[in-house]
C-alpha positions in Angstrom: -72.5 -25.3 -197.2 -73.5 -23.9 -200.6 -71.6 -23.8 -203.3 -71.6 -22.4 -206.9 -69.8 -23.1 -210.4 -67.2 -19.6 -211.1 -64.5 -19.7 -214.0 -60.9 -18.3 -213.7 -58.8 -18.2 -216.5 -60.0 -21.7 -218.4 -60.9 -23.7 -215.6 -64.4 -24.3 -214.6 -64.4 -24.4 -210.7 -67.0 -25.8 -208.0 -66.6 -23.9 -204.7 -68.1 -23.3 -201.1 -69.2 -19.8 -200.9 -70.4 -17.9 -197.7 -70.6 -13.9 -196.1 -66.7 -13.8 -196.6 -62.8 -15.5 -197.1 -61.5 -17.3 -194.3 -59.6 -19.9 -192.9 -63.4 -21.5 -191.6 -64.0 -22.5 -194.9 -64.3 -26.0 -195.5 -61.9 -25.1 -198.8 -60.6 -22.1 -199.0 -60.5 -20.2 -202.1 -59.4 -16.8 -202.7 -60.4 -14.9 -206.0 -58.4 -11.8 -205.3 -55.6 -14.5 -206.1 -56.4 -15.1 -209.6 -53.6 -12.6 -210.8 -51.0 -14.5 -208.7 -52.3 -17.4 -210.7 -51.8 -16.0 -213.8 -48.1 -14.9 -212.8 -47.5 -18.8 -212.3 -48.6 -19.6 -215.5 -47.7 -17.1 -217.8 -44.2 -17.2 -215.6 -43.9 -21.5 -216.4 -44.9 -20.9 -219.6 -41.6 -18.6 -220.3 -39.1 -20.8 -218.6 -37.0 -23.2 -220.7 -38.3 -25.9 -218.9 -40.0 -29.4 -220.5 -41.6 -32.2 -218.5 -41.6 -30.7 -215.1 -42.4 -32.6 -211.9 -44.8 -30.2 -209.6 -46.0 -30.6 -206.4 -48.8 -28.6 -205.0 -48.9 -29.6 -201.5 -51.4 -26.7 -200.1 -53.9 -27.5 -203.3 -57.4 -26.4 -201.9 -59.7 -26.0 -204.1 -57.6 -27.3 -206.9 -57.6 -24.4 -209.2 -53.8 -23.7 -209.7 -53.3 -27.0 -210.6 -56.6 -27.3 -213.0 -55.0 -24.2 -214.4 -51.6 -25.9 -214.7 -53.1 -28.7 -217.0 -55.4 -26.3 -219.4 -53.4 -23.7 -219.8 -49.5 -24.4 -219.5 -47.8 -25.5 -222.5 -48.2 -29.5 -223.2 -44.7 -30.4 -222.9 -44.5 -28.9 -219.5 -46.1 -31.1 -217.1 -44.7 -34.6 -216.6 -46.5 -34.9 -213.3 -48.8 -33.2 -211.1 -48.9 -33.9 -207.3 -51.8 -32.2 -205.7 -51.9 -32.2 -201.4 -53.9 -30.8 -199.1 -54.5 -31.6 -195.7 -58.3 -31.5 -196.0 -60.4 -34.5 -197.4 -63.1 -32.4 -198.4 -60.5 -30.3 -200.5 -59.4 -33.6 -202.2 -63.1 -34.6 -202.8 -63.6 -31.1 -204.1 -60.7 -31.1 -206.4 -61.9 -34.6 -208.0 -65.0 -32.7 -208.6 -63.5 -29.8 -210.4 -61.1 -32.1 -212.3 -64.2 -34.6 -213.4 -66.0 -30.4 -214.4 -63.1 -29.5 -216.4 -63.3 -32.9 -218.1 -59.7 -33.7 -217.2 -60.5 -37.1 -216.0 -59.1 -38.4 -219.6 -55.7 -36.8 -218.5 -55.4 -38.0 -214.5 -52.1 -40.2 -215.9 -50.1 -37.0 -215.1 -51.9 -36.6 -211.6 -49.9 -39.0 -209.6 -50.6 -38.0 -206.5 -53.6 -37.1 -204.9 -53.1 -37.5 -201.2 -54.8 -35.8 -197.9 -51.1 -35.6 -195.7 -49.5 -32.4 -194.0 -48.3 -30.6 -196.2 -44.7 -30.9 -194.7 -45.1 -34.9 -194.6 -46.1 -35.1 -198.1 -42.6 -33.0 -199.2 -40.6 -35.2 -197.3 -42.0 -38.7 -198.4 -41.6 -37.7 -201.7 -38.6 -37.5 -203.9 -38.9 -34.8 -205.1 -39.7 -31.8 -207.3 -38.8 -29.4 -210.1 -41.6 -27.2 -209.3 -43.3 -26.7 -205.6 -45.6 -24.1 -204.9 -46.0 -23.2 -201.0 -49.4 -20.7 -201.3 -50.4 -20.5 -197.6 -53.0 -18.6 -195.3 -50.4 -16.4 -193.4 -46.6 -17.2 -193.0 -44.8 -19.9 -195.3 -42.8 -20.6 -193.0 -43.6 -23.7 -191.4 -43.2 -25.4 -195.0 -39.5 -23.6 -195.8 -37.7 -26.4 -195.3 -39.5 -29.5 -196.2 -40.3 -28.0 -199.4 -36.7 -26.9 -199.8 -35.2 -30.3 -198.6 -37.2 -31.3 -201.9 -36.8 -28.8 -204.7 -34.3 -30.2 -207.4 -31.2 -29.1 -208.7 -32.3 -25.7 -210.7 -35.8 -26.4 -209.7 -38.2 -23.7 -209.0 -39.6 -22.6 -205.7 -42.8 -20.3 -205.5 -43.1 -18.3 -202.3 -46.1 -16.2 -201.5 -46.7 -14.8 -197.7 -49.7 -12.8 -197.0 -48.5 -11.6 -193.0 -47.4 -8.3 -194.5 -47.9 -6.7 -191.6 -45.2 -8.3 -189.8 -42.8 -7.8 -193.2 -43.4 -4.5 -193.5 -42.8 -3.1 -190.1 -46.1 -2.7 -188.8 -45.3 -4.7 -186.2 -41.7 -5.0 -185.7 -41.2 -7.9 -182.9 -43.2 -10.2 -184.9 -41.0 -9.2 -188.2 -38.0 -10.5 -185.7 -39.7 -13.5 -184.7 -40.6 -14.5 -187.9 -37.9 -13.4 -190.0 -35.1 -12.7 -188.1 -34.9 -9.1 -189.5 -36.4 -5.7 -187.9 -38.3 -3.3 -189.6 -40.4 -0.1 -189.4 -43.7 1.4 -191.6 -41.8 3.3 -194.0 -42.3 4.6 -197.9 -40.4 2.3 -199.4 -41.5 -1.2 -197.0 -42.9 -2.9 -199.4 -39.6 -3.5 -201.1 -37.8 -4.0 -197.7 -40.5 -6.5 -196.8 -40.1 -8.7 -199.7 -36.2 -8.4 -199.5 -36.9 -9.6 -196.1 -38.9 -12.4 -196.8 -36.2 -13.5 -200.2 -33.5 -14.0 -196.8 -35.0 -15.9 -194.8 -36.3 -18.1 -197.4 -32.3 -18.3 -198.4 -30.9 -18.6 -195.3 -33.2 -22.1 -194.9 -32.1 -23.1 -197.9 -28.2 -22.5 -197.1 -28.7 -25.3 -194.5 -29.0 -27.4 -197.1 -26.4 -26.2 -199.7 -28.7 -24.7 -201.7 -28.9 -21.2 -203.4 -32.1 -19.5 -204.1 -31.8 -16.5 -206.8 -35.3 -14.0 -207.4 -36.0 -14.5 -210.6 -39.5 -12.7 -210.2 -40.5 -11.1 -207.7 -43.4 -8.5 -206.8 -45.9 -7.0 -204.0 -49.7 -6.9 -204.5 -52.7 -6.5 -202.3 -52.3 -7.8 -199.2 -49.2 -10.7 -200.2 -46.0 -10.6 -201.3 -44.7 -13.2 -204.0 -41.5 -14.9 -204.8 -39.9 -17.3 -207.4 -36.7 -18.6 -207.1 -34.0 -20.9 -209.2 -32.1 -23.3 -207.0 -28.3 -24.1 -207.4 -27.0 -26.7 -205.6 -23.7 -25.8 -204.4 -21.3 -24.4 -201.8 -19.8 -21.8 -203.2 -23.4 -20.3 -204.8 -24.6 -20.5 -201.5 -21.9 -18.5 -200.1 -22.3 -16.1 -202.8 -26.0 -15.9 -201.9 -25.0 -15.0 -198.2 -22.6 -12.3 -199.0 -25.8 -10.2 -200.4 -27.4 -9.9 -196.8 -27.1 -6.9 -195.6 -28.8 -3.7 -193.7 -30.1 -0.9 -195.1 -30.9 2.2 -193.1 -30.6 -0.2 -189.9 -33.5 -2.1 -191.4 -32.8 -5.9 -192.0 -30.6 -8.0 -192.7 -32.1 -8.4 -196.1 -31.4 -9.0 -199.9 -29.9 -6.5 -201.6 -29.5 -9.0 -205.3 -31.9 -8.7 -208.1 -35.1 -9.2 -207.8 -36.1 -10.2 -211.2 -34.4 -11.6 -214.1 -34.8 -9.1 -216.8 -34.6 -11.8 -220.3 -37.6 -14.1 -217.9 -39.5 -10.8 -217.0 -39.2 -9.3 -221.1 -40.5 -13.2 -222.3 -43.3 -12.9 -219.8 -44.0 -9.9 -220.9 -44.1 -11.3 -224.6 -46.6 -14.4 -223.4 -49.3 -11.8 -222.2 -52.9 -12.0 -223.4 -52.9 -8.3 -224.9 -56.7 -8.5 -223.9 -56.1 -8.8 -220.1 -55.1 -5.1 -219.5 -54.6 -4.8 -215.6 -51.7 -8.2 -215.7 -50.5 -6.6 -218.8 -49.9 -3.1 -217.0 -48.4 -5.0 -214.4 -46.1 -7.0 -215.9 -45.1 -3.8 -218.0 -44.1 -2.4 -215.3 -41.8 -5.0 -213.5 -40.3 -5.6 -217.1 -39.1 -1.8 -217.2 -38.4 -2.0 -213.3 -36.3 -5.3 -214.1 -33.6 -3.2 -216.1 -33.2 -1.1 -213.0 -31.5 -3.2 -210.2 -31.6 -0.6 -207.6 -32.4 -1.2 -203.5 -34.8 0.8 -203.2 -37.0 4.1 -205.1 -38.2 7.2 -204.8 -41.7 8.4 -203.5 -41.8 12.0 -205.2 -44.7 13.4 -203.2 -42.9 12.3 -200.3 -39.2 13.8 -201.4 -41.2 17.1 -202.1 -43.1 17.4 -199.0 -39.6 16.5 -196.8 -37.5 19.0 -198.8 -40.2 21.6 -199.1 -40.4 22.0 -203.0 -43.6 23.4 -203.2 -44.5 21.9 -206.5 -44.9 17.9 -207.6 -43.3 17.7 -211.6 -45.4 16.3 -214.3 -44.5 12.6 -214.4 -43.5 13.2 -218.5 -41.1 16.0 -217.7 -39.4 14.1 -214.8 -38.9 11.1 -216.6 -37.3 13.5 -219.7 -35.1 15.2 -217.8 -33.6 12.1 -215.7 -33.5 10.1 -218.6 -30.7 12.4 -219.9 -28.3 10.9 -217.6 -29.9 8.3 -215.9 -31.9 5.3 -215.8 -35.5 5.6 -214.5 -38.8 3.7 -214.4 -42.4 3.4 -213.0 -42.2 0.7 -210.1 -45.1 -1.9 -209.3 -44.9 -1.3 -205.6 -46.1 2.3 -205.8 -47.5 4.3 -208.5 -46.5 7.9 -207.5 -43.2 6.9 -207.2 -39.7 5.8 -209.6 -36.9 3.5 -209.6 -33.5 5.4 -210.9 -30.2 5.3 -210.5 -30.2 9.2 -210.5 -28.6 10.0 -206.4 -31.0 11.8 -204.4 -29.3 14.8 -204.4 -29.4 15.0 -207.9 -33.0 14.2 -208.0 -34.0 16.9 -205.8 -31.9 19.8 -207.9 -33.8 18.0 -211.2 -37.1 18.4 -209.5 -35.9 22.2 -208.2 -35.1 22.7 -211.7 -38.4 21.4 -213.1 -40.6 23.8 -211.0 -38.0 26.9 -211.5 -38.5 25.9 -215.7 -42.5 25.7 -215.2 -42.5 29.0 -213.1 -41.0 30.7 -215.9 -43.2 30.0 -218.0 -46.1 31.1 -216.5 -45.1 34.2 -215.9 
Protein backbone atom coordinates (compact mmCIF):
# COMPACT_ATOMS: atom_id res chain seq x y z
CA UNK A 1 0.00 0.00 0.00
CA UNK A 2 1.30 3.51 -0.52
CA UNK A 3 2.30 5.70 1.86
CA UNK A 4 3.37 9.40 2.27
CA UNK A 5 5.31 11.58 4.95
CA UNK A 6 2.40 14.29 6.70
CA UNK A 7 3.34 16.40 9.97
CA UNK A 8 1.02 16.93 12.97
CA UNK A 9 1.94 19.17 15.61
CA UNK A 10 6.05 18.43 15.65
CA UNK A 11 6.11 15.02 14.63
CA UNK A 12 7.07 13.92 11.22
CA UNK A 13 4.84 10.84 10.39
CA UNK A 14 5.08 7.98 7.66
CA UNK A 15 1.55 6.58 6.92
CA UNK A 16 -0.53 4.24 4.62
CA UNK A 17 -2.85 6.23 2.68
CA UNK A 18 -5.82 4.99 0.41
CA UNK A 19 -9.65 6.29 -0.97
CA UNK A 20 -10.67 6.64 2.77
CA UNK A 21 -10.31 5.92 7.02
CA UNK A 22 -11.04 2.51 8.00
CA UNK A 23 -10.54 -0.25 10.18
CA UNK A 24 -8.99 -2.19 6.64
CA UNK A 25 -6.11 -0.23 6.98
CA UNK A 26 -3.00 -1.94 7.68
CA UNK A 27 -2.41 1.12 10.40
CA UNK A 28 -4.95 3.12 10.98
CA UNK A 29 -4.59 6.75 11.31
CA UNK A 30 -7.05 9.33 11.77
CA UNK A 31 -6.27 13.07 11.06
CA UNK A 32 -9.55 14.49 12.09
CA UNK A 33 -8.00 13.34 15.48
CA UNK A 34 -5.21 15.62 15.67
CA UNK A 35 -7.20 18.11 18.05
CA UNK A 36 -7.83 15.25 20.51
CA UNK A 37 -4.11 14.96 20.29
CA UNK A 38 -3.49 18.21 21.15
CA UNK A 39 -6.04 18.15 24.15
CA UNK A 40 -3.62 15.27 25.56
CA UNK A 41 -0.81 17.28 25.36
CA UNK A 42 -1.55 20.60 26.15
CA UNK A 43 -3.87 18.69 29.00
CA UNK A 44 -0.33 16.69 30.48
CA UNK A 45 1.48 19.55 30.06
CA UNK A 46 -0.87 21.47 32.83
CA UNK A 47 -1.07 18.69 35.26
CA UNK A 48 1.33 18.79 38.31
CA UNK A 49 2.70 15.64 37.32
CA UNK A 50 6.72 14.76 36.86
CA UNK A 51 8.17 11.47 35.57
CA UNK A 52 5.06 9.76 34.46
CA UNK A 53 4.78 6.10 33.47
CA UNK A 54 2.36 5.89 30.08
CA UNK A 55 1.12 3.18 28.38
CA UNK A 56 -0.29 3.40 24.94
CA UNK A 57 -1.61 0.11 24.38
CA UNK A 58 -3.80 0.89 20.97
CA UNK A 59 -0.54 2.94 19.48
CA UNK A 60 -1.09 2.62 15.59
CA UNK A 61 0.65 4.59 13.86
CA UNK A 62 2.60 5.98 16.77
CA UNK A 63 1.80 9.52 16.59
CA UNK A 64 0.40 10.30 20.12
CA UNK A 65 3.26 8.83 21.55
CA UNK A 66 5.91 10.60 19.01
CA UNK A 67 3.97 13.61 20.08
CA UNK A 68 4.35 12.78 23.78
CA UNK A 69 8.20 12.78 23.49
CA UNK A 70 8.66 16.20 21.24
CA UNK A 71 6.34 18.12 22.69
CA UNK A 72 5.44 17.34 26.50
CA UNK A 73 7.44 18.94 28.94
CA UNK A 74 11.00 16.96 29.64
CA UNK A 75 10.40 16.15 33.10
CA UNK A 76 7.20 14.46 32.20
CA UNK A 77 7.93 11.23 30.69
CA UNK A 78 9.71 8.55 32.73
CA UNK A 79 8.58 5.85 30.32
CA UNK A 80 6.76 5.32 27.35
CA UNK A 81 5.08 1.88 26.63
CA UNK A 82 3.73 1.75 23.04
CA UNK A 83 1.27 -1.53 22.11
CA UNK A 84 -0.55 -2.37 19.40
CA UNK A 85 -1.81 -5.55 18.26
CA UNK A 86 -0.52 -5.16 14.63
CA UNK A 87 3.24 -5.93 13.67
CA UNK A 88 3.08 -3.75 10.86
CA UNK A 89 1.97 -0.89 13.28
CA UNK A 90 5.10 -1.63 15.48
CA UNK A 91 7.35 -1.69 12.27
CA UNK A 92 5.65 1.54 11.33
CA UNK A 93 6.13 3.23 14.54
CA UNK A 94 10.04 2.23 14.53
CA UNK A 95 9.97 4.04 11.30
CA UNK A 96 8.40 7.27 12.44
CA UNK A 97 10.50 7.22 15.69
CA UNK A 98 13.99 6.53 13.47
CA UNK A 99 12.01 9.95 11.04
CA UNK A 100 11.59 12.03 14.01
CA UNK A 101 15.12 11.23 15.00
CA UNK A 102 14.16 9.91 18.42
CA UNK A 103 16.18 6.85 18.18
CA UNK A 104 18.81 8.83 20.50
CA UNK A 105 15.99 8.86 23.16
CA UNK A 106 14.40 5.04 22.84
CA UNK A 107 15.82 4.68 26.81
CA UNK A 108 12.37 5.96 27.81
CA UNK A 109 10.52 3.55 25.26
CA UNK A 110 10.50 0.42 27.32
CA UNK A 111 8.13 -1.27 25.76
CA UNK A 112 7.45 -1.85 22.33
CA UNK A 113 5.37 -5.01 22.10
CA UNK A 114 2.70 -6.50 19.37
CA UNK A 115 0.15 -8.13 22.41
CA UNK A 116 -3.77 -7.49 22.84
CA UNK A 117 -4.14 -4.66 24.08
CA UNK A 118 -5.95 -6.17 27.17
CA UNK A 119 -2.92 -8.71 27.72
CA UNK A 120 -0.36 -6.04 27.56
CA UNK A 121 -2.40 -3.94 30.66
CA UNK A 122 -2.46 -6.93 32.59
CA UNK A 123 1.19 -8.23 32.30
CA UNK A 124 2.29 -5.00 33.14
CA UNK A 125 2.44 -3.28 36.48
CA UNK A 126 1.32 -0.66 35.81
CA UNK A 127 0.62 2.98 34.81
CA UNK A 128 0.24 6.67 35.70
CA UNK A 129 -1.00 7.49 32.42
CA UNK A 130 -3.06 4.91 29.93
CA UNK A 131 -4.69 6.13 27.01
CA UNK A 132 -7.55 3.63 25.54
CA UNK A 133 -8.14 5.56 21.84
CA UNK A 134 -10.15 2.84 20.09
CA UNK A 135 -12.16 2.35 16.65
CA UNK A 136 -15.71 2.19 18.19
CA UNK A 137 -16.59 1.24 21.91
CA UNK A 138 -13.73 1.31 24.77
CA UNK A 139 -15.16 -1.00 26.33
CA UNK A 140 -13.58 -4.13 25.86
CA UNK A 141 -10.27 -2.44 27.44
CA UNK A 142 -12.34 -0.75 30.66
CA UNK A 143 -11.14 -2.97 32.95
CA UNK A 144 -7.73 -4.14 32.12
CA UNK A 145 -6.69 -0.76 31.72
CA UNK A 146 -8.36 0.17 35.02
CA UNK A 147 -7.09 -2.91 36.91
CA UNK A 148 -3.69 -0.94 35.97
CA UNK A 149 -4.10 2.80 36.38
CA UNK A 150 -2.21 3.93 39.58
CA UNK A 151 -3.14 5.58 42.57
CA UNK A 152 -4.20 9.27 41.22
CA UNK A 153 -3.16 8.18 37.81
CA UNK A 154 -4.84 9.39 34.76
CA UNK A 155 -7.22 7.52 32.50
CA UNK A 156 -8.05 8.89 28.92
CA UNK A 157 -11.31 7.67 27.48
CA UNK A 158 -12.41 8.45 23.95
CA UNK A 159 -15.47 6.39 22.32
CA UNK A 160 -16.48 7.23 18.81
CA UNK A 161 -20.08 4.80 18.81
CA UNK A 162 -21.97 8.05 19.43
CA UNK A 163 -24.76 6.84 17.97
CA UNK A 164 -25.47 4.29 20.55
CA UNK A 165 -24.63 7.22 23.43
CA UNK A 166 -26.72 9.55 22.11
CA UNK A 167 -29.90 7.76 21.64
CA UNK A 168 -29.93 7.12 18.19
CA UNK A 169 -30.28 3.82 18.85
CA UNK A 170 -31.46 3.16 22.23
CA UNK A 171 -31.12 -0.84 22.74
CA UNK A 172 -27.66 -0.72 21.82
CA UNK A 173 -27.09 2.48 24.40
CA UNK A 174 -28.50 -0.41 27.02
CA UNK A 175 -26.33 -3.08 25.80
CA UNK A 176 -23.40 -1.20 25.87
CA UNK A 177 -23.84 1.12 28.63
CA UNK A 178 -26.39 -0.01 30.75
CA UNK A 179 -28.25 3.30 30.42
CA UNK A 180 -31.24 4.29 27.93
CA UNK A 181 -31.42 7.17 25.87
CA UNK A 182 -33.29 9.12 23.08
CA UNK A 183 -32.04 11.82 20.09
CA UNK A 184 -32.66 14.81 22.01
CA UNK A 185 -31.17 18.71 22.02
CA UNK A 186 -29.16 18.32 24.68
CA UNK A 187 -27.70 14.28 23.98
CA UNK A 188 -24.53 15.07 23.55
CA UNK A 189 -24.06 16.02 27.14
CA UNK A 190 -26.28 12.97 28.30
CA UNK A 191 -24.09 10.80 26.09
CA UNK A 192 -20.87 11.67 27.55
CA UNK A 193 -22.44 11.63 31.16
CA UNK A 194 -23.33 8.19 30.06
CA UNK A 195 -20.31 7.04 28.95
CA UNK A 196 -18.32 8.92 32.49
CA UNK A 197 -20.76 5.92 34.39
CA UNK A 198 -20.04 3.23 32.97
CA UNK A 199 -16.51 3.82 32.82
CA UNK A 200 -16.97 4.45 36.91
CA UNK A 201 -19.04 1.74 37.61
CA UNK A 202 -15.92 -0.67 36.21
CA UNK A 203 -13.80 1.01 38.04
CA UNK A 204 -15.86 0.66 41.47
CA UNK A 205 -15.25 -3.11 41.07
CA UNK A 206 -12.01 -2.42 41.80
CA UNK A 207 -12.22 0.33 44.61
CA UNK A 208 -11.41 2.90 42.49
CA UNK A 209 -12.93 6.42 41.86
CA UNK A 210 -12.76 8.03 38.54
CA UNK A 211 -13.52 12.01 38.75
CA UNK A 212 -13.94 14.16 35.02
CA UNK A 213 -11.46 16.35 35.06
CA UNK A 214 -11.86 17.29 31.27
CA UNK A 215 -14.23 16.35 29.47
CA UNK A 216 -15.82 17.31 25.86
CA UNK A 217 -17.82 16.16 22.61
CA UNK A 218 -16.43 16.75 19.03
CA UNK A 219 -17.04 15.33 15.65
CA UNK A 220 -18.04 12.12 15.70
CA UNK A 221 -16.25 10.97 19.52
CA UNK A 222 -16.72 11.81 22.69
CA UNK A 223 -13.56 12.24 25.18
CA UNK A 224 -12.87 11.72 28.76
CA UNK A 225 -9.98 12.21 31.43
CA UNK A 226 -10.22 11.05 34.65
CA UNK A 227 -8.13 11.14 38.15
CA UNK A 228 -8.19 7.90 40.10
CA UNK A 229 -8.54 7.67 43.90
CA UNK A 230 -8.14 4.64 45.41
CA UNK A 231 -10.54 4.16 48.09
CA UNK A 232 -13.88 2.93 49.47
CA UNK A 233 -15.37 5.63 50.62
CA UNK A 234 -14.48 7.94 47.15
CA UNK A 235 -15.91 5.27 45.39
CA UNK A 236 -19.05 5.36 47.14
CA UNK A 237 -19.18 8.96 46.86
CA UNK A 238 -18.69 8.50 43.11
CA UNK A 239 -21.78 6.15 43.07
CA UNK A 240 -24.10 8.46 44.82
CA UNK A 241 -23.84 10.92 41.67
CA UNK A 242 -25.70 8.34 39.30
CA UNK A 243 -28.76 9.28 38.59
CA UNK A 244 -31.72 9.88 35.84
CA UNK A 245 -32.57 12.71 34.34
CA UNK A 246 -35.77 13.16 32.45
CA UNK A 247 -35.99 9.17 32.62
CA UNK A 248 -32.80 9.17 30.58
CA UNK A 249 -29.78 7.28 32.20
CA UNK A 250 -28.52 6.38 34.91
CA UNK A 251 -25.76 8.87 34.28
CA UNK A 252 -23.25 11.37 35.91
CA UNK A 253 -24.59 14.29 37.12
CA UNK A 254 -20.69 15.60 38.92
CA UNK A 255 -18.49 17.92 37.19
CA UNK A 256 -17.31 17.55 34.17
CA UNK A 257 -14.18 19.52 34.19
CA UNK A 258 -12.04 20.89 36.73
CA UNK A 259 -12.08 24.54 36.35
CA UNK A 260 -8.12 25.57 37.88
CA UNK A 261 -6.91 22.30 35.07
CA UNK A 262 -9.30 23.70 32.36
CA UNK A 263 -8.06 27.79 33.16
CA UNK A 264 -4.05 26.37 33.02
CA UNK A 265 -4.88 24.64 29.78
CA UNK A 266 -6.27 27.45 28.62
CA UNK A 267 -2.92 29.43 29.66
CA UNK A 268 -0.63 26.57 27.77
CA UNK A 269 -2.43 27.37 24.34
CA UNK A 270 -0.45 28.32 21.26
CA UNK A 271 -2.25 31.74 20.76
CA UNK A 272 -1.57 30.90 16.95
CA UNK A 273 -3.72 27.80 16.80
CA UNK A 274 -7.17 29.58 16.72
CA UNK A 275 -9.83 26.81 16.36
CA UNK A 276 -8.21 24.65 19.79
CA UNK A 277 -7.94 28.07 21.30
CA UNK A 278 -11.79 28.84 20.68
CA UNK A 279 -12.34 25.56 22.04
CA UNK A 280 -10.74 25.40 24.94
CA UNK A 281 -12.12 29.06 25.62
CA UNK A 282 -15.14 27.81 25.63
CA UNK A 283 -14.94 24.79 28.05
CA UNK A 284 -12.82 27.08 30.44
CA UNK A 285 -15.92 29.53 30.69
CA UNK A 286 -18.31 26.38 30.56
CA UNK A 287 -16.08 24.92 33.46
CA UNK A 288 -17.29 27.65 35.96
CA UNK A 289 -20.83 26.61 35.25
CA UNK A 290 -21.42 23.10 36.71
CA UNK A 291 -24.91 22.69 35.51
CA UNK A 292 -26.63 19.12 33.98
CA UNK A 293 -27.57 20.24 31.20
CA UNK A 294 -28.14 23.79 28.71
CA UNK A 295 -30.24 25.56 26.85
CA UNK A 296 -30.86 25.45 22.94
CA UNK A 297 -32.48 28.97 22.43
CA UNK A 298 -33.80 28.36 18.90
CA UNK A 299 -35.26 25.40 20.23
CA UNK A 300 -36.90 27.12 23.69
CA UNK A 301 -38.32 29.81 21.19
CA UNK A 302 -39.77 27.64 18.66
CA UNK A 303 -41.47 25.23 21.66
CA UNK A 304 -42.77 28.32 23.52
CA UNK A 305 -43.72 30.19 20.43
CA UNK A 306 -41.71 33.56 21.03
CA UNK A 307 -41.55 34.69 17.68
CA UNK A 308 -38.20 36.27 17.90
CA UNK A 309 -34.52 34.64 18.60
CA UNK A 310 -32.44 37.54 21.04
CA UNK A 311 -29.19 38.85 19.90
CA UNK A 312 -26.65 36.61 21.70
CA UNK A 313 -24.94 40.10 23.42
CA UNK A 314 -28.24 41.18 24.84
CA UNK A 315 -29.13 37.74 26.31
CA UNK A 316 -25.94 37.19 27.83
CA UNK A 317 -26.40 41.13 29.43
CA UNK A 318 -29.50 40.66 30.76
CA UNK A 319 -28.83 37.02 32.43
CA UNK A 320 -25.70 37.95 33.57
CA UNK A 321 -27.54 40.40 36.05
CA UNK A 322 -28.51 37.65 38.15
CA UNK A 323 -27.08 34.68 36.85
CA UNK A 324 -24.31 32.77 35.63
CA UNK A 325 -24.19 32.03 31.85
CA UNK A 326 -21.87 30.83 29.13
CA UNK A 327 -21.29 29.69 25.49
CA UNK A 328 -21.03 25.68 25.67
CA UNK A 329 -18.68 23.50 23.35
CA UNK A 330 -21.39 20.97 22.63
CA UNK A 331 -23.56 23.46 20.70
CA UNK A 332 -23.02 26.81 19.47
CA UNK A 333 -26.57 28.31 19.40
CA UNK A 334 -27.09 27.42 22.68
CA UNK A 335 -25.93 28.43 26.77
CA UNK A 336 -25.10 26.94 29.95
CA UNK A 337 -26.79 29.07 32.99
CA UNK A 338 -27.98 28.65 36.10
CA UNK A 339 -30.86 31.03 35.23
CA UNK A 340 -34.35 28.33 35.64
CA UNK A 341 -36.20 28.01 32.55
CA UNK A 342 -38.92 29.85 33.49
CA UNK A 343 -36.93 32.69 34.10
CA UNK A 344 -35.19 32.36 30.85
CA UNK A 345 -38.19 32.34 28.81
CA UNK A 346 -39.77 35.72 30.63
CA UNK A 347 -35.90 37.23 29.97
CA UNK A 348 -36.10 36.25 26.32
CA UNK A 349 -40.12 37.56 26.34
CA UNK A 350 -38.68 40.62 27.73
CA UNK A 351 -35.87 40.99 25.17
CA UNK A 352 -38.21 40.94 22.13
CA UNK A 353 -41.03 43.18 23.97
CA UNK A 354 -37.66 45.81 24.65
CA UNK A 355 -36.50 45.35 20.75
CA UNK A 356 -40.24 45.89 19.56
CA UNK A 357 -40.27 49.06 21.21
CA UNK A 358 -37.81 50.31 19.78
CA UNK A 359 -38.59 49.88 16.42
CA UNK A 360 -41.55 51.35 16.48
Amino acid sequence: MKSKTIQEGKALLNIPIDKKISKKLPVFYNPVMKLNRDISIILMNSLQKKEIQIALPLAGTGIRGIRFLLELKKDKIKHLYLNDYSEKAIELIKENLNLNKLKSKTKKITTLSTNDANLFLLNSKGFDYIDIDPFGTPNPFLDSAITRLSRNGILAVTATDTSALCGTYPNSCLRKYWATHNTNTIMHELGLRILIRKVQLIASQHEKALTPIFSYSKDHYMRVFFECEKSKQKTDEILKQHERINNYGPLWIGQLWDPKLTAKMLKNTQKTDKELLQFISIIAEESKIQTVGFFNIHQIVKQHKLKTIPKKEALFKEISKKYKISLTHFNPISIRSTIPINELIKTIKKLNKTKKNNET
